[in-house]
SERO-4910 file (N, C-alpha, C, O; in steps of 0.05 Angstrom, whole numbers):
BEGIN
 pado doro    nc1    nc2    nc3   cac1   cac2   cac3    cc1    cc2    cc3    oc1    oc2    oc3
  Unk    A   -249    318    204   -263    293    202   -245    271    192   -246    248    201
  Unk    A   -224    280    168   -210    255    158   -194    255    187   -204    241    204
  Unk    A   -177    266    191   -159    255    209   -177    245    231   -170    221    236
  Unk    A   -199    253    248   -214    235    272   -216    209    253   -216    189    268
  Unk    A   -219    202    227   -235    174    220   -203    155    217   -205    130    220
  Unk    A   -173    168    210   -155    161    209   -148    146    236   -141    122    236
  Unk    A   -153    167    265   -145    163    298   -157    139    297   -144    121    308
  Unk    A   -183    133    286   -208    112    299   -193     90    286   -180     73    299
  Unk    A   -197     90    261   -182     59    244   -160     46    261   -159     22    269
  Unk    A   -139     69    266   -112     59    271   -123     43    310   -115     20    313
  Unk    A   -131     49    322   -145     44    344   -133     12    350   -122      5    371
  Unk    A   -136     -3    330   -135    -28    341   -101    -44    338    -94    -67    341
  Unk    A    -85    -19    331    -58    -24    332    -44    -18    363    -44      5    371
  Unk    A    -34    -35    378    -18    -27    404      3    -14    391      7      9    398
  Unk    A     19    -25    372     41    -14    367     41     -5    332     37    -20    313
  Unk    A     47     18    331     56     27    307     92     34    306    105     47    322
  Unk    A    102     19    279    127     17    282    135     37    254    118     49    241
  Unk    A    169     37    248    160     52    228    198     34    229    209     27    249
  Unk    A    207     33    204    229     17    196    244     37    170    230     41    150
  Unk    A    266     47    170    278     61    164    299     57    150    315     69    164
  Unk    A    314     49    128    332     36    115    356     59    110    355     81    120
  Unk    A    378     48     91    394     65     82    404     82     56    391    103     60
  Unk    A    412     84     42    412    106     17    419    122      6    417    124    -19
  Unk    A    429    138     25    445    160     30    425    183     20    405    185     34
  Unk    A    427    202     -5    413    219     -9    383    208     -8    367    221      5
  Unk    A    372    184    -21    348    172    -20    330    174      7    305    171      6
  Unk    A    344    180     32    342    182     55    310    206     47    287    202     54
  Unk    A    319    222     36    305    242     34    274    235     32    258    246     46
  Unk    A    267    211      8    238    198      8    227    188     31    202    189     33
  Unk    A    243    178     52    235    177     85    223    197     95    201    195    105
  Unk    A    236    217     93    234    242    109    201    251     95    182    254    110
  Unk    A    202    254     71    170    259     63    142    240     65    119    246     61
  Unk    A    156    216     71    133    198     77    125    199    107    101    198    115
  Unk    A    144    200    121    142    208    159    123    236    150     99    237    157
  Unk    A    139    262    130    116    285    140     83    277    127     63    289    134
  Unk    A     82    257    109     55    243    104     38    233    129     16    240    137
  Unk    A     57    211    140     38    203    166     32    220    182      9    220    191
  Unk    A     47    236    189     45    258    211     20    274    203      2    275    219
  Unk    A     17    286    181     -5    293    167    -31    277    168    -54    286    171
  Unk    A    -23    255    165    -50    238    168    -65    224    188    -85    210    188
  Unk    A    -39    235    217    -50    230    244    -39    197    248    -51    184    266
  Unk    A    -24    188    237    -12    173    241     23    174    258     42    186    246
  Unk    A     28    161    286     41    170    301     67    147    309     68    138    332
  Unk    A     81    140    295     96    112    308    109    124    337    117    146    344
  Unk    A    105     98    351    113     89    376    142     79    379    156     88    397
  Unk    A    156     56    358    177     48    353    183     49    320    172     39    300
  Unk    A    211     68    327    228     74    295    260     54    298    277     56    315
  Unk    A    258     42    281    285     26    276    291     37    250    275     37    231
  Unk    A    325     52    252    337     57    231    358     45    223    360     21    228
  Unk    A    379     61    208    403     44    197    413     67    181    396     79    168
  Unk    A    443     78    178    447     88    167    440    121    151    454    139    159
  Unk    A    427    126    138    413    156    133    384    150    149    371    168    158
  Unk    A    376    119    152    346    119    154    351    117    198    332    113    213
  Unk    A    379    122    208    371    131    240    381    160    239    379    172    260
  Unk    A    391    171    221    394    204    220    362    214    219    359    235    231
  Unk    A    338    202    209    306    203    209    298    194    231    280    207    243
  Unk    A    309    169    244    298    163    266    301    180    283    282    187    297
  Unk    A    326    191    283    333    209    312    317    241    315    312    252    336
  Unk    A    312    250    289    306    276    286    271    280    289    259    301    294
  Unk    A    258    248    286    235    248    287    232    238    320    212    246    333
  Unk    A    248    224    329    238    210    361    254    235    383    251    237    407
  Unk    A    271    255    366    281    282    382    266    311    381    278    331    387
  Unk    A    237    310    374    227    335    372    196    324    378    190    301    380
  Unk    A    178    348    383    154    348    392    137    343    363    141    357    343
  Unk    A    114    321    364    111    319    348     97    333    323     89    324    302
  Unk    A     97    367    338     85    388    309    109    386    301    110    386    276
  Unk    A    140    383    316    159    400    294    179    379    278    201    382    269
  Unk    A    168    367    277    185    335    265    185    345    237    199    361    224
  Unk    A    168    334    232    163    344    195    186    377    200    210    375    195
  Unk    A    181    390    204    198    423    202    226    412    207    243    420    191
  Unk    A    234    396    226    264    391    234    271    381    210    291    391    200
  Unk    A    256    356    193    262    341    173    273    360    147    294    363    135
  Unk    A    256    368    147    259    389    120    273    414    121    272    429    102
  Unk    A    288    418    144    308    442    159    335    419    152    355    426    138
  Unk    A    332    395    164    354    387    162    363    378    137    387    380    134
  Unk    A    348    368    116    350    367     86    363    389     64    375    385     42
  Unk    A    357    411     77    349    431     61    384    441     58    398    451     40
  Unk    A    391    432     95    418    446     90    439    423     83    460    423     71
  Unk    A    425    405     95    449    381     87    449    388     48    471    393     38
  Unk    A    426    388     33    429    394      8    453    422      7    473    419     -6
  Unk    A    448    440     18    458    465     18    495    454     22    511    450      3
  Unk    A    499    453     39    536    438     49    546    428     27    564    438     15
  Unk    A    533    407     20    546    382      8    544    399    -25    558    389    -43
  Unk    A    532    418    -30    522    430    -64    556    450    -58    574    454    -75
  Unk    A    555    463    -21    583    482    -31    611    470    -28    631    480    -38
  Unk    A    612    449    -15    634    429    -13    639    417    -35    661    406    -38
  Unk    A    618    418    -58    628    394    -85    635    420   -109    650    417   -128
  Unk    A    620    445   -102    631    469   -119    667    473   -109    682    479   -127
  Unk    A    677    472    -86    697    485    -78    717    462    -87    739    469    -95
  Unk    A    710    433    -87    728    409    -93    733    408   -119    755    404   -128
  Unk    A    709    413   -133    717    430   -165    733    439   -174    746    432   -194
  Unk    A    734    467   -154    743    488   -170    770    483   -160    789    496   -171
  Unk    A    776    463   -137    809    459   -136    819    441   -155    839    444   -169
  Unk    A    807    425   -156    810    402   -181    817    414   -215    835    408   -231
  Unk    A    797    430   -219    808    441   -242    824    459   -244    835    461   -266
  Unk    A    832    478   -222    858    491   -216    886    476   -225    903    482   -241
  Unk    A    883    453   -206    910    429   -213    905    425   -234    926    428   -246
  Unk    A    891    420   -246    896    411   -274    902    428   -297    907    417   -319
  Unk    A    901    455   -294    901    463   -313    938    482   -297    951    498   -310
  Unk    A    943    473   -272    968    480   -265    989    460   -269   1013    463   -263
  Unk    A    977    435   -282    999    414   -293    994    416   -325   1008    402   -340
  Unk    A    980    428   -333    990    435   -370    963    423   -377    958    429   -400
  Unk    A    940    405   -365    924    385   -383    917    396   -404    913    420   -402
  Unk    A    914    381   -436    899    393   -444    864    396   -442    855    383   -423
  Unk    A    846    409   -457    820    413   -459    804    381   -454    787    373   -438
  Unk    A    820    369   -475    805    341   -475    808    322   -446    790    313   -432
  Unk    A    842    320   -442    850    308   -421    828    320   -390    821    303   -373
  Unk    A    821    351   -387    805    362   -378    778    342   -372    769    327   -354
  Unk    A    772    350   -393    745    340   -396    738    301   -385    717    291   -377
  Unk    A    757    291   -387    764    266   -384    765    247   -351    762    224   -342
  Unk    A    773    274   -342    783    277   -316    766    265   -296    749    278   -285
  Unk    A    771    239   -290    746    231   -262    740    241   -243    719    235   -232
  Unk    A    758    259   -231    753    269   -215    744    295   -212    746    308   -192
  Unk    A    730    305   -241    717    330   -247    692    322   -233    677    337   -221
  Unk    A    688    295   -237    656    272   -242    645    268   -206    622    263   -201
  Unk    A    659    271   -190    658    258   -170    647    286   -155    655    310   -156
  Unk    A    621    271   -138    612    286   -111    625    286    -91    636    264    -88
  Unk    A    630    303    -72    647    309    -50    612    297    -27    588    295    -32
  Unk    A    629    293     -1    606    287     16    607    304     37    620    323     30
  Unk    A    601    306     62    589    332     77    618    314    104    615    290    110
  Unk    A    629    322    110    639    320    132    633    310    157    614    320    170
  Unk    A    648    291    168    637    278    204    627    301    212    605    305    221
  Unk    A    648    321    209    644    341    244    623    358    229    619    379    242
  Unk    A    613    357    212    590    381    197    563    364    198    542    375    205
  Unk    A    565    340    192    541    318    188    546    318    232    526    328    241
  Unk    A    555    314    243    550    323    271    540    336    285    530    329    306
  Unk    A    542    364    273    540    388    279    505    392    269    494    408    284
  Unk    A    487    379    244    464    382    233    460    366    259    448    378    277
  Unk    A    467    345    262    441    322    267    447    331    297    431    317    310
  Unk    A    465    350    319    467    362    336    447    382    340    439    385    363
  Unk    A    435    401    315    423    418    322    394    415    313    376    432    314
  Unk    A    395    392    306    362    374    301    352    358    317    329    350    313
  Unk    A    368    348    340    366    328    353    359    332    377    377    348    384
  Unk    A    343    330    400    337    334    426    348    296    443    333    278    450
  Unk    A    368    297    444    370    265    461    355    261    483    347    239    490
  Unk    A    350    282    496    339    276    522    316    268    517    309    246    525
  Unk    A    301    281    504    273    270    482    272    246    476    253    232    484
  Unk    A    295    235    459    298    211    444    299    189    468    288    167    466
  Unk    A    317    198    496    322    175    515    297    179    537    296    171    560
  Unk    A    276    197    519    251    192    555    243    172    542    233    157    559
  Unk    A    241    159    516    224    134    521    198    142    516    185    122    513
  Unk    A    183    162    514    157    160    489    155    154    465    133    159    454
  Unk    A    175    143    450    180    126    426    211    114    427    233    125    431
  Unk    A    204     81    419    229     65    420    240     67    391    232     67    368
  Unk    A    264     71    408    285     82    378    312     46    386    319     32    405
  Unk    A    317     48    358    331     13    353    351     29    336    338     31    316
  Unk    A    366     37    332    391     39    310    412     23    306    432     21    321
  Unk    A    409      8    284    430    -16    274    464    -11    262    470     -2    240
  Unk    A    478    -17    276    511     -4    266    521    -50    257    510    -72    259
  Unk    A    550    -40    249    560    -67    245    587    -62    260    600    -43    252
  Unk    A    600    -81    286    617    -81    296    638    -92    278    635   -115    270
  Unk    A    662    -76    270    673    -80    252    692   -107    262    699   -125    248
  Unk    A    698   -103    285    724   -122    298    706   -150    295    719   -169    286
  Unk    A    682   -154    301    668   -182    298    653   -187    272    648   -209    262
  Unk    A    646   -164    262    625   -167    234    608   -174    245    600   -196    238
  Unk    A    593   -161    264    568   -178    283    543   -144    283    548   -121    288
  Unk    A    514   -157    276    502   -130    273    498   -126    298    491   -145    313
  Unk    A    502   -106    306    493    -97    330    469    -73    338    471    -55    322
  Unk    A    456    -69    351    420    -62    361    426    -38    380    421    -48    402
  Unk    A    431    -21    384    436      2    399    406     23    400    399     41    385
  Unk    A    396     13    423    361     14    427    358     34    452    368     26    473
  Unk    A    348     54    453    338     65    482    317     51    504    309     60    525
  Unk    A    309     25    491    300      8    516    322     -2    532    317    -13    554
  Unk    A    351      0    522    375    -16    547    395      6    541    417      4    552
  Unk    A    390     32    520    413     44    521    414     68    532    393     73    544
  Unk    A    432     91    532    423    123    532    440    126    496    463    121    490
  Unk    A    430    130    489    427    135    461    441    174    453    431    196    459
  Unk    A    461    168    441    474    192    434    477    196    400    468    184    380
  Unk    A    494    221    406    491    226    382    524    211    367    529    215    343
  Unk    A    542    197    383    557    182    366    539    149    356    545    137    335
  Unk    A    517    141    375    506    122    364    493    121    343    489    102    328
  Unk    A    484    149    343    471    156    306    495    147    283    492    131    265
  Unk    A    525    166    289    531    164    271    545    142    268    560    140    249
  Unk    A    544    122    284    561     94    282    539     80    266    546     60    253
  Unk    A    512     87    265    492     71    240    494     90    214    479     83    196
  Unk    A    509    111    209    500    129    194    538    117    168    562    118    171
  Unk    A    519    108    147    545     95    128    551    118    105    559    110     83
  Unk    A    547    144    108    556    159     85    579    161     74    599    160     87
  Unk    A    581    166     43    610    152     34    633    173     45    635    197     40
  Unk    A    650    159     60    671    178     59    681    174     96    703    174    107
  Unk    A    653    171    106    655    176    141    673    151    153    671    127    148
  Unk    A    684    160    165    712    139    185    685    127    205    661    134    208
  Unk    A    702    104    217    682     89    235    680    106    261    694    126    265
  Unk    A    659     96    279    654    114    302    658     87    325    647     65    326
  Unk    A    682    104    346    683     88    375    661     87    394    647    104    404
  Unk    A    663     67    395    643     67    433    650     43    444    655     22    433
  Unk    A    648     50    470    658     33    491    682     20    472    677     -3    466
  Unk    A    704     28    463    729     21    455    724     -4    423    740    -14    408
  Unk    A    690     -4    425    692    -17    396    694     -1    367    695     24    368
  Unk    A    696    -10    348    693      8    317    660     -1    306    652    -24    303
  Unk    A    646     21    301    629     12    284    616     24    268    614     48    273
  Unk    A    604     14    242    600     21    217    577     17    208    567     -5    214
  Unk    A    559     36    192    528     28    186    520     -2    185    532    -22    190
  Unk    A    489      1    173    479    -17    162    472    -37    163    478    -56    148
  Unk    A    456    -35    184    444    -63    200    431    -62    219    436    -68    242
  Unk    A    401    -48    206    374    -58    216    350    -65    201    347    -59    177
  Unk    A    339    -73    211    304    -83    191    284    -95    203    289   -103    225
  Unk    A    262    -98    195    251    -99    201    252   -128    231    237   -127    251
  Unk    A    270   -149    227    276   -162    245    277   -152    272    265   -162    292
  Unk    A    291   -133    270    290   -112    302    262   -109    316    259    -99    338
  Unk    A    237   -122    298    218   -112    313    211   -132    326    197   -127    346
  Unk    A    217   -156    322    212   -188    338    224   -190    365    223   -209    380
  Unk    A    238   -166    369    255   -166    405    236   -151    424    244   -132    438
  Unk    A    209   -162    424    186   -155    437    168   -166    436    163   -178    415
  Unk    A    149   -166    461    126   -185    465    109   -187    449    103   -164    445
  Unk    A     94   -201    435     70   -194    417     49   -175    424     39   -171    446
  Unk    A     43   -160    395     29   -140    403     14   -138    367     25   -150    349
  Unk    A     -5   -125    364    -23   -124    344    -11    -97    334    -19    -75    343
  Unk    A     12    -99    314     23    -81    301     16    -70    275      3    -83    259
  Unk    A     24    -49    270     18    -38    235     50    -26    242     60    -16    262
  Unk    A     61    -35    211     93    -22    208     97    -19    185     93    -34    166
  Unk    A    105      2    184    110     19    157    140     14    147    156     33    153
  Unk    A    147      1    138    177    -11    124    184     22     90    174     27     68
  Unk    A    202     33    105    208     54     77    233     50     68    251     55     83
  Unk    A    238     42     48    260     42     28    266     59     10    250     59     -9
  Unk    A    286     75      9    295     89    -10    314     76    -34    317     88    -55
  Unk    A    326     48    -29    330     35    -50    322      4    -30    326     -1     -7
  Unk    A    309    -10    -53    308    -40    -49    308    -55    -77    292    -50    -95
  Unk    A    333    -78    -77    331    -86   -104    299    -96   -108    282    -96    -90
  Unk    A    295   -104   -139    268   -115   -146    274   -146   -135    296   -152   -143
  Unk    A    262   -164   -122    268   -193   -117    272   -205   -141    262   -196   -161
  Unk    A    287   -228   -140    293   -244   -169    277   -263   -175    264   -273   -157
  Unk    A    275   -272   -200    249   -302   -200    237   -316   -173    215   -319   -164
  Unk    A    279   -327   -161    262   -343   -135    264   -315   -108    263   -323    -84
  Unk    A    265   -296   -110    260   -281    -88    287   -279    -80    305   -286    -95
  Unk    A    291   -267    -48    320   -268    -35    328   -260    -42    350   -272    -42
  Unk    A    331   -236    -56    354   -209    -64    359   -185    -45    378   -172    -35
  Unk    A    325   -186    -47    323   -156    -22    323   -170      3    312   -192      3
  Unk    A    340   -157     32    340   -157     44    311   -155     60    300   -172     74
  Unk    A    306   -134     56    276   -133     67    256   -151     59    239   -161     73
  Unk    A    261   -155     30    245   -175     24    240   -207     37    218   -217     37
  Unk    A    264   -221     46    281   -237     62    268   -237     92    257   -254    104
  Unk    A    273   -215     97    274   -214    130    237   -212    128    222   -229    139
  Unk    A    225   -188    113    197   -190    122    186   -227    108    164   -233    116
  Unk    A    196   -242     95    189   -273    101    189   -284    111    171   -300    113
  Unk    A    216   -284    132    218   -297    154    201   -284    178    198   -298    197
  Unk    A    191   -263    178    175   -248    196    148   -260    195    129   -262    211
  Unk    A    151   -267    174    114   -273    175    121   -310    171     99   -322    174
  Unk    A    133   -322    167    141   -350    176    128   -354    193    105   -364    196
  Unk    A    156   -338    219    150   -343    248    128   -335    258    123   -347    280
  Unk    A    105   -314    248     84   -304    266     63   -321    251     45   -328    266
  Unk    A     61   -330    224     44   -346    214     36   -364    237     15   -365    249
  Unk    A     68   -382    244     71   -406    260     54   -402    279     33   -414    283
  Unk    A     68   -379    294     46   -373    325     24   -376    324     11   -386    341
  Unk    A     14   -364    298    -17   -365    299    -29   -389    292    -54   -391    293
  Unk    A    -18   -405    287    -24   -441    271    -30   -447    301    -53   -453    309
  Unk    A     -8   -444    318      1   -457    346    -29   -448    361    -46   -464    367
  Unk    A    -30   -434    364    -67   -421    373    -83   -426    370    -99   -433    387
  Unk    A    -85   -425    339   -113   -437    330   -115   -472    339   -135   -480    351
  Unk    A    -97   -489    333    -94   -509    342    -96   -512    370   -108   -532    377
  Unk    A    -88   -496    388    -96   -499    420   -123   -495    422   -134   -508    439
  Unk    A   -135   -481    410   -156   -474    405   -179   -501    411   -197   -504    427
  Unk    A   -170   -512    395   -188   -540    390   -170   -558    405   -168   -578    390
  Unk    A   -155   -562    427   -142   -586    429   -167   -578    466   -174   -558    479
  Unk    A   -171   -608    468   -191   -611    507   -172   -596    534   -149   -600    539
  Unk    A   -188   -582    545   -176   -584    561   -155   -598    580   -135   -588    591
  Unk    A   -168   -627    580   -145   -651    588   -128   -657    586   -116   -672    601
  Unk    A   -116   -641    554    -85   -652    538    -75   -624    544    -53   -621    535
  Unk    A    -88   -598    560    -67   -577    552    -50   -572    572    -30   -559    568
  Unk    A    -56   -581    595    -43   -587    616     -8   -606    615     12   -603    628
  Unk    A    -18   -631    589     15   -641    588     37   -626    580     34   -608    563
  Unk    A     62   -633    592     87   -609    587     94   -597    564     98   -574    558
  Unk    A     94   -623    547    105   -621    522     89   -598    506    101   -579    495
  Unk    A     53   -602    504     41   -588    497     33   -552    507     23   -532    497
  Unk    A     43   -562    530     42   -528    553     76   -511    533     82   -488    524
  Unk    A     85   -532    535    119   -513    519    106   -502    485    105   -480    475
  Unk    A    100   -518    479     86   -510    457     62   -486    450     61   -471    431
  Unk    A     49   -488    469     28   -472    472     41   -446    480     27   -426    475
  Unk    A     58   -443    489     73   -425    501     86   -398    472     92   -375    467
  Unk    A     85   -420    464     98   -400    434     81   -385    410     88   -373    390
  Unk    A     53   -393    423     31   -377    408     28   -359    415     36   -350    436
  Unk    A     11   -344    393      5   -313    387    -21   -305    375    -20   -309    350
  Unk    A    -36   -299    379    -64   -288    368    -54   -257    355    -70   -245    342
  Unk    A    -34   -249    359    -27   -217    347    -23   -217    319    -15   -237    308
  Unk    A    -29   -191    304    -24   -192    278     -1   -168    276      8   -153    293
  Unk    A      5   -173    249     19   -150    240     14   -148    212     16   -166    195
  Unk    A      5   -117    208      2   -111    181     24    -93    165     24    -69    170
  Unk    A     39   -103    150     62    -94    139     59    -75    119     52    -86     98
  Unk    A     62    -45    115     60    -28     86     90    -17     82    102      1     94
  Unk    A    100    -39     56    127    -38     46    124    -16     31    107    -20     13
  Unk    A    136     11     29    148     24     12    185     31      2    205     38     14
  Unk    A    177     23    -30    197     25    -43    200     39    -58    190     33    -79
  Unk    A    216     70    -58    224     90    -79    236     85   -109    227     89   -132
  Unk    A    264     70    -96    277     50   -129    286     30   -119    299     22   -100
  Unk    A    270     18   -144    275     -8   -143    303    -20   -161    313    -42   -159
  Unk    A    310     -2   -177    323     -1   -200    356     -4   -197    360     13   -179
  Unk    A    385    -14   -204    399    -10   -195    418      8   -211    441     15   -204
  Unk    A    402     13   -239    416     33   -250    417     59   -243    400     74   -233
  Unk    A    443     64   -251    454     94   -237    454    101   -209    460    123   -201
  Unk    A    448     82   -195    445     73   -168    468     96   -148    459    112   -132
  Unk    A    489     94   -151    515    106   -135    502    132   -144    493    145   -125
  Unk    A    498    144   -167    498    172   -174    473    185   -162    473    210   -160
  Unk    A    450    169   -153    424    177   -144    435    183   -112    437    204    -99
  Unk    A    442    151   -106    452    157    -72    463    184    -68    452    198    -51
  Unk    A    489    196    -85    503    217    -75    495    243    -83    508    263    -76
  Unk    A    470    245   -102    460    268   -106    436    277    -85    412    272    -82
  Unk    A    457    293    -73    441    319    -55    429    343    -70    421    360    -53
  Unk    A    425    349    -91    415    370    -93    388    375    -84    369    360    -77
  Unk    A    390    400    -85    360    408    -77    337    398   -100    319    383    -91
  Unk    A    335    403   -118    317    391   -138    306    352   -128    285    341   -122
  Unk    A    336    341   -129    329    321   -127    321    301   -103    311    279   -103
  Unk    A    330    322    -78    315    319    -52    289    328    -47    275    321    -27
  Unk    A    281    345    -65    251    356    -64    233    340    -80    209    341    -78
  Unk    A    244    327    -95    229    306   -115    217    284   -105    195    276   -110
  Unk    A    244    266    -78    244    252    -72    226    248    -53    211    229    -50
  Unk    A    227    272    -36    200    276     -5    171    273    -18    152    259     -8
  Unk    A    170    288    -41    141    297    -56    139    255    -67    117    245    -71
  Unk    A    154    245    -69    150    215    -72    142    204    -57    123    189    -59
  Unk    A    157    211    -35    149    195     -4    112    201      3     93    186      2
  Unk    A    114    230      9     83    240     12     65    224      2     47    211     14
  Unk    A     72    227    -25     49    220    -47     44    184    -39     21    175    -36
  Unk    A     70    167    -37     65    142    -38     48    136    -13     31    118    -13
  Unk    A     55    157     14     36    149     46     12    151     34     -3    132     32
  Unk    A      6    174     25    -17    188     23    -38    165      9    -58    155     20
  Unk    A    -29    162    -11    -41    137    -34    -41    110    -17    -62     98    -13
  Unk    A    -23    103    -10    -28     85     17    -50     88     35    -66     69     39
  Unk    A    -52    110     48    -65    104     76    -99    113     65   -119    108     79
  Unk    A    -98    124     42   -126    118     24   -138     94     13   -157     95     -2
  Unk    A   -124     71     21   -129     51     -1   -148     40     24   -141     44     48
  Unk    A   -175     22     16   -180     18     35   -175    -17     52   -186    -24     72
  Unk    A   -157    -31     38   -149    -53     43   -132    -60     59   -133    -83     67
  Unk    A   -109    -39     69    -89    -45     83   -100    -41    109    -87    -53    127
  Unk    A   -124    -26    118   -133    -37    146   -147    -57    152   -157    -59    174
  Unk    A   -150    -71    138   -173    -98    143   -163   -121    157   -145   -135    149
  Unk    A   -177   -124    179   -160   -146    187   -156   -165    176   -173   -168    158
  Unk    A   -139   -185    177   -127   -202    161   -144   -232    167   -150   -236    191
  Unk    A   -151   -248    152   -153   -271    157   -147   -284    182   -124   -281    189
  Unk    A   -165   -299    201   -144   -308    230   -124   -334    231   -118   -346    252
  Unk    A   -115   -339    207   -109   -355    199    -62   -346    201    -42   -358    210
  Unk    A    -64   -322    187    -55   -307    185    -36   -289    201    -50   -270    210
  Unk    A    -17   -288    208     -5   -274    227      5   -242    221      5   -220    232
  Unk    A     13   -253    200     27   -232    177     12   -225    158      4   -244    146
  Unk    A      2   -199    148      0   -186    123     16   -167    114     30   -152    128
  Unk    A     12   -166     82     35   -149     67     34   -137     49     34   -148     27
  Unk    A     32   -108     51     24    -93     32     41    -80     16     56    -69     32
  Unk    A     48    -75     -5     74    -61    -23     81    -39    -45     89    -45    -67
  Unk    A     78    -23    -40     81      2    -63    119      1    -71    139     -2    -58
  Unk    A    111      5    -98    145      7   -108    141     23   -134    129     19   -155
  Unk    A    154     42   -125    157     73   -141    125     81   -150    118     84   -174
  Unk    A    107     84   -128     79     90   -130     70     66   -145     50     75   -156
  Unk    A     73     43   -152     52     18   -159     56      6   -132     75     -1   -118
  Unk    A     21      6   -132     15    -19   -117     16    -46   -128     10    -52   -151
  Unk    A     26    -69   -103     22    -94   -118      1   -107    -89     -2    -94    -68
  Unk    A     -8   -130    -95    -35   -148    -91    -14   -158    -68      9   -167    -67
  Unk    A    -40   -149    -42    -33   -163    -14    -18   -197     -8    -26   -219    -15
  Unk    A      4   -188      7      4   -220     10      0   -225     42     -2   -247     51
***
């Protein structure tokens, strides 16, 4: 019964999107909020990632949708597993040398490079998202996949989408910024994570959306705002769709007689009656210890992180405000959880 009353609500969305950020280990709170929706009969249509958050896109738009959640948590489980025996073996060479150049105990102990996580390898981080991944899946086009890379030779973001592309598994890892990974070629360019958001979803006709924005880190905004990126881009998102809908309601009331002149037909042209209802989730907000969270794979702290994600959908898609339609005034609404607090719709 919950999930039939979940199918019915969502009903009046054409498009369910789902927006995917970067993080590196944080990736992991993604992965448990996707197995939340999936749970709750909630199904996106279009995933835009970036970085750890299109290593999620791909593994969720490459499998049938019972085994998504299972691929997610297969692929976690070992990426935790690699990266826990690669940072034991970097260890134990590290303190070898050191104790084969004389250090003493203290100098030992001192040692930065006792401190440092090792990261999982191109051709190993290849080889997971190879045996998680169905492309042929990902390129039929029953869900639009967007993965954002940065062309290094121009500094220009670039959109590598299965609506104009065939989508591989080097285009994953040319969005995929884990520390350590060399850039990835295509078509003779270099390119390097980190660069998608929710913007990616405006390269399409209007449609009455619900999009699920997940962050595994987003700074907190500052007094005047403009810190977070997401925060930024979902303003200007709802700017421009506010506008459209001003532009409507005003045609609305303008005579038939005047809608016919050019100036006002160009105008009229840029309206929109569609909404979009936005549910921002944010894991940390925080930027302390920030590098040491990113690179910790352990299992403890990837299992922490999913059971966050869950918990934050779950508490989400219970609340009963975030389906309401919005004012028609309104183009944009915006809903926000950050580290399980909710804050007041905008």
């Amino acid at each position: 019964m919950a999930h039939a009353r979940s199918e019915n609500s969502l009903a009046r969305f054409e498009r369910i999107a789902l927006v995917l950020s970067g993080g590196g280990a944080l990736g992991a709170y993604q992965a448990g909020a996707y197995a939340a929706l999936e749970n709750g009969g909630v199904r996106p249509n279009w995933i835009a990632g970036t970085a750890i958050g299109a290593v999620n896109a791909a593994i969720i738009a490459g499998n049938l949708p019972h085994e998504r959640s299972l691929r997610l948590r297969q692929f976690w489980q070992e990426l935790s597993r690699r990266t826990a025996i690669r940072a034991e073996a970097g260890l134990g060479r590290r303190v070898r040398r050191l104790f084969e150049r004389g250090a003493s105990p203290r100098q030992r102990a001192a040692e930065p490079a006792l401190r440092e996580r090792s990261v999982i390898p191109a051709g190993e981080l290849r080889d997971l998202i190879h045996d998680a991944v169905d492309f042929d899946r990902v390129n039929a086009g029953s869900v639009r996949v967007t993965l954002g890379a940065v062309n290094l030779a121009t500094g220009a973001e670039t959109y590598f989408d299965n609506d104009r592309h065939v989508l591989t598994l080097d285009h994953v890892l040319a969005s995929t910024a884990l520390p350590g990974m060399a850039p990835v070629t295509i078509e003779r360019q270099s390119y390097a994570g980190a660069a998608v958001s929710v913007a990616a979803l405006d390269d399409a006709r209007p449609a009455d959306t619900l999009c699920f924005v997940i962050d595994g880190y987003d700074p907190v905004p500052g007094a005047r705002g403009g810190i977070s990126r997401s925060a930024r881009e979902i303003a200007a998102l709802r700017r421009n769709h506010d506008l459209r809908r001003m532009i409507a309601l005003l045609g609305e009331r303008l005579p038939a007689s005047q809608r016919g002149e050019a100036d006002i037909r160009k105008c009229l042209a840029e309206a929109s009656t569609a909404t979009m209802t936005i549910l921002h989730l944010v894991h940390e907000g925080n930027a302390a210890e920030l590098a040491a969270k990113v690179g910790d794979f352990s299992m403890a702290a990837l299992m922490q992180r999913w059971q966050a994600g869950e918990s934050d959908v779950q508490t989400s898609l219970a609340h009963p405000r975030w389906l309401a339609p919005s004012p028609r005034r309104l183009g944009v609404v915006v809903h926000e959880m950050r580290g399980g607090v909710a804050a007041p719709p905008r």
